[in-house]
C-alpha positions in Angstrom: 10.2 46.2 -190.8 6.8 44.3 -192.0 5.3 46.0 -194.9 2.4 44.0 -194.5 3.1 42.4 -198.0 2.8 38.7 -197.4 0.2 37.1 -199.8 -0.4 40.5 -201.9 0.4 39.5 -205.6 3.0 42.1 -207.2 3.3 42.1 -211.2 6.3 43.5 -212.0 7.1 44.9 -215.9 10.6 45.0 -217.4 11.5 42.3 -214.3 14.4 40.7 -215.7 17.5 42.6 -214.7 18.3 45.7 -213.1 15.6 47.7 -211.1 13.0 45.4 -212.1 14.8 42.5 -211.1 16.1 43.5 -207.7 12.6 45.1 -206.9 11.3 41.0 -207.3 13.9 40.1 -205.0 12.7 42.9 -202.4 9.2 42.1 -202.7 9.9 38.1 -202.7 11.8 38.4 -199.3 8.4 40.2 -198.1 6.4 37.1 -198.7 5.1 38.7 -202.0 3.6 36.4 -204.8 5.3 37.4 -208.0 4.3 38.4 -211.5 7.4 38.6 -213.4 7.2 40.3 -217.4 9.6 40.9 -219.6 10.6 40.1 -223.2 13.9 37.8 -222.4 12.9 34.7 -221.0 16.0 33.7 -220.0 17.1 36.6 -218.2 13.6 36.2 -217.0 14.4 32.9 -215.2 17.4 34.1 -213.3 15.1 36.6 -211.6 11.9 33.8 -211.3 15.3 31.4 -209.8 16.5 34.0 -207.3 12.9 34.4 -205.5 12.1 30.6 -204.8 14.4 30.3 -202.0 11.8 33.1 -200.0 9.1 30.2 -200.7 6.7 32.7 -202.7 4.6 32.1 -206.2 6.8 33.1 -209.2 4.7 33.4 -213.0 6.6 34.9 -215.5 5.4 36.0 -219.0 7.3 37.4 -222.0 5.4 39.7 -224.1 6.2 42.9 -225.8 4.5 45.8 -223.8 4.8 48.3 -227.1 1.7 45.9 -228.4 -1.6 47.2 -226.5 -3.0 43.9 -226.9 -0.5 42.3 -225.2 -1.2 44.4 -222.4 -4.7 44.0 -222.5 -4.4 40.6 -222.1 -1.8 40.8 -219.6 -4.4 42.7 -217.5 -7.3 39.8 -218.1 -4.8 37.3 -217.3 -4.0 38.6 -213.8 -6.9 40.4 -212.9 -6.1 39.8 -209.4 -2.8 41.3 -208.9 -3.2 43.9 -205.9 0.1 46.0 -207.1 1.6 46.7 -210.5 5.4 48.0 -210.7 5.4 50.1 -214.2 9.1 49.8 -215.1 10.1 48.6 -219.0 11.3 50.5 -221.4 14.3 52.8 -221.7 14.1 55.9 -223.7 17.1 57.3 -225.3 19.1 60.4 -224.5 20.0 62.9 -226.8 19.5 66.5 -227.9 16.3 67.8 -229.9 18.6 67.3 -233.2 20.2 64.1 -232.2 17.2 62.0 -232.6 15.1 61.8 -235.2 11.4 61.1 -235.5 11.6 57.1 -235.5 14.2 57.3 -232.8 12.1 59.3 -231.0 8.6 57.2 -231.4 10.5 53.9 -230.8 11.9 55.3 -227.4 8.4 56.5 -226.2 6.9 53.2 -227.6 8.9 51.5 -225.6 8.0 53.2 -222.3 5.4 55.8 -222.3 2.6 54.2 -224.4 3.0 51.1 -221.9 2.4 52.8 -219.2 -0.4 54.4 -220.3 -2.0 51.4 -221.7 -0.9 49.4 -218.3 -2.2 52.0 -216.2 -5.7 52.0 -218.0 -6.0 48.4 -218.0 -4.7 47.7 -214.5 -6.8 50.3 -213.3 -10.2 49.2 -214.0 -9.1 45.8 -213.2 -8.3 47.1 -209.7 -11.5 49.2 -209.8 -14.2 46.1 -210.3 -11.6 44.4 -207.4 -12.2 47.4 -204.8 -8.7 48.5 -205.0 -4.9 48.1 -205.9 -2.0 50.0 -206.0 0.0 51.2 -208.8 3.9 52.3 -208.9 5.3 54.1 -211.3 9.2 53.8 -211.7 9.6 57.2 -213.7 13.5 59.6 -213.8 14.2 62.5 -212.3 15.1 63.7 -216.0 12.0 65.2 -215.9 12.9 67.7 -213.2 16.4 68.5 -214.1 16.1 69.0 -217.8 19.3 68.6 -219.3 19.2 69.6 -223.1 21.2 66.5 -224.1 18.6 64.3 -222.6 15.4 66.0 -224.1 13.7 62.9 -225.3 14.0 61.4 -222.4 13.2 64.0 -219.9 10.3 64.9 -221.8 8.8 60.8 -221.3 9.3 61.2 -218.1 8.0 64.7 -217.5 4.6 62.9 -219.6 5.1 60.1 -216.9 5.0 62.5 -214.3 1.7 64.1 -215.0 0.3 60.5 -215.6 1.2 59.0 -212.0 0.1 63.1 -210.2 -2.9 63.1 -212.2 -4.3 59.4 -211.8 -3.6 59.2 -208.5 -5.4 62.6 -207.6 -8.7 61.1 -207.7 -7.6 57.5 -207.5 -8.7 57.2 -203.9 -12.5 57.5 -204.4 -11.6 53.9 -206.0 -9.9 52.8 -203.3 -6.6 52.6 -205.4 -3.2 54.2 -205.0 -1.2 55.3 -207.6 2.3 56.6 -206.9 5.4 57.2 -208.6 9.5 56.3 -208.0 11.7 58.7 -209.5 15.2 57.6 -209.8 18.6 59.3 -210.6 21.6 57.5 -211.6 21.7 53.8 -211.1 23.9 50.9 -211.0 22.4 48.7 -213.3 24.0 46.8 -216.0 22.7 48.8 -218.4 23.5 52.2 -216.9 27.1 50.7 -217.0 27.1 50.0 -220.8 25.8 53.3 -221.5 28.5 54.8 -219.2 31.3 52.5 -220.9 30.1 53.4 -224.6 30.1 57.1 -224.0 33.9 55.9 -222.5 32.8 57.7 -219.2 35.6 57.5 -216.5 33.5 56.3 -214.1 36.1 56.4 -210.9 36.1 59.9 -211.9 31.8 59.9 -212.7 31.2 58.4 -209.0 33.7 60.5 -207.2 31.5 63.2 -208.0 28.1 62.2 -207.3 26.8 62.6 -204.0 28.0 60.1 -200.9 31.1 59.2 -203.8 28.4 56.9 -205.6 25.6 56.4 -207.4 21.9 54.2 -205.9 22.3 50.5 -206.3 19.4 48.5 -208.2 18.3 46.9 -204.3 17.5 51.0 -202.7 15.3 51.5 -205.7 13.6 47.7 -205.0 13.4 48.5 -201.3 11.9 52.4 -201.8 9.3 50.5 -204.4 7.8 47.9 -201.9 7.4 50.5 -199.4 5.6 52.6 -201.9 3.7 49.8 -202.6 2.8 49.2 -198.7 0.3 50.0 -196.4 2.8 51.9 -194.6 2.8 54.7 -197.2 -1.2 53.6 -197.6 -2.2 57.4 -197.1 0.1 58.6 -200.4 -1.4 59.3 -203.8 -0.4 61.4 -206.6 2.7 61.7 -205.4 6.3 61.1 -206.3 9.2 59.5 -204.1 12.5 61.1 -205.3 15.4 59.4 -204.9 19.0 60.8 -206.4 20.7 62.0 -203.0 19.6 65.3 -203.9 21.0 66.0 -207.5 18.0 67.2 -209.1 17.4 70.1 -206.9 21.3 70.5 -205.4 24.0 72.6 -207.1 25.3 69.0 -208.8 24.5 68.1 -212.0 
C-alpha cells in the first residue's frame, strides 16, 4: 500500500536503534526524506547507512533532547519537517520506593520534558507552515498500571493526556497529532533489561500473546501509517498495539 509519503520530510527522535531505527527504515522504503536524532553518532550512522539504498535524504544530528535549547534549535533548524516521531528516552521501572527522587527526575528528563518541549516547538513550527503531523510513541504502562512500574506508567499516563489533549483541537491548525502506544518489544534494549532481571525468556514469550512479543519493524510500519494520509482524519487519539494485553486477562 502507498501512504502517500514520498517527498514528506520525517524527523525522527531517539532514531538510532530499536523502534526509532526500524521506523527510519519503514518510512525510508516509503520514499520519506529523513531527519535522524539521537545522542550516539555512531549508532546513528548504521541507521542513516541502512536508508540510502531506498535513494531518500538522510540528516542526522546528535544532541541531547533533556536540554530545551537543543530542542529549540532543533525545531529552527528543520522548520520544514511535515512529521515528527516523538520517541527518546526510556524511563525506568520500579515501585514508588524503588526509585528515588533523582532517579525519578532523570527518567522523566529523559522522556517526558522532551516531548513536551518538542511538541511545543514542532508545533508552532508546523502552525506558521499550515500544517504537520505529530506522533507520539508512548507505553501501554499507562493503561495497565502495574505497581512495579509506577514511574514509568505514570510518564506515560502524562504522555497520554499530552498527545489526547493537543491533538483535540490540533485540527483547527491543520495539524495532527496522534499517539503509538506499544507493549513489549523486541528491541535490543528490551532484551538487556529482560537478561539483567535473568528473565527466562523461552518461558517470557511462551506466554505472551501469538507465543511472542511485536518486533521493532510492526511498531515502524503502525508509525508511518499514523503518520499518513490514510489515517489523515485521526487526532487525539491513540493506536494500541500489544495483542491485546493491556485490556485481556494477561499480564
Amino acid at each position: 500500500m502507498d501512504l502517500g509519503l514520498t517527498g514528506k520530510t520525517v524527523l525522527i527522535t531517539g532514531a538510532s536503534s530499536g523502534i526509532g531505527a526500524a521506523t527510519a527504515g519503514v518510512f525510508a522504503a516509503e520514499g520519506a526524506h529523513l531527519v535522524l536524532v539521537a545522542r550516539n553518532k555512531e549508532r546513528l550512522a548504521k541507521t542513516e547507512a541502512a536508508a540510502f539504498p531506498h535513494g531518500v535524504r538522510v540528516q542526522t544530528v546528535s544532541v541531547d533532547l533533556s536540554v530545551g535549547s537543543a530542542i529549540l534549535s532543533l525545531a529552527e533548524q528543520f522548520a520544514d519537517v511535515d512529521v515528527v516521531v516523538n520517541n527518546a528516552g526510556a524511563v525506568p521501572g520500579g515501585s514508588l520506593f524503588d526509585l528515588d527522587e533523582t532517579a525519578w527526575r532523570e527518567g522523566w528528563n529523559s522522556k517526558v520534558f522532551p516531548y513536551i518541549n518538542m511538541c511545543r516547538a514542532f508545533y508552532l513550527s508546523m502552525k506558521q507552515r499550515g500544517g504537520g503531523t505529530i506522533v507520539n510513541v508512548l507505553g501501554n504502562g499507562s493503561v495497565v498500571k502495574r505497581p512495579n512500574y509506577m514511574c514509568g506508567g505514570m510518564a506515560n499516563a502524562a504522555l497520554d493526556f499530552l498527545t489526547e489533549t493537543l491533538g483535540g483541537r490540533s485540527a483547527e491548525d491543520n495539524i495532527r497529532v496522534v499517539g503509538v502506544r506499544p507493549g513489549p518489544v523486541d528491541t535490543p534494549r528490551y532484551r538487556d533489561i529482560a537478561r539483567q532481571r535473568g528473565t527466562d525468556m523461552p518461558k517470557l514469550l511462551a506466554g505472551m500473546p501469538f507465543g511472542r512479543i511485536a518486533s521493532a519493524e510492526e511498531l515502524g510500519g503502525v508509525i508511518a501509517m499514523a503518520a499518513s494520509d490514510r489515517l489523515g482524519y485521526m487526532s487525539g487519539a491513540i493506536i494500541t498495539v500489544d495483542a491485546g494485553l493491556s485490556v485481556g486477562t494477561r499480564q
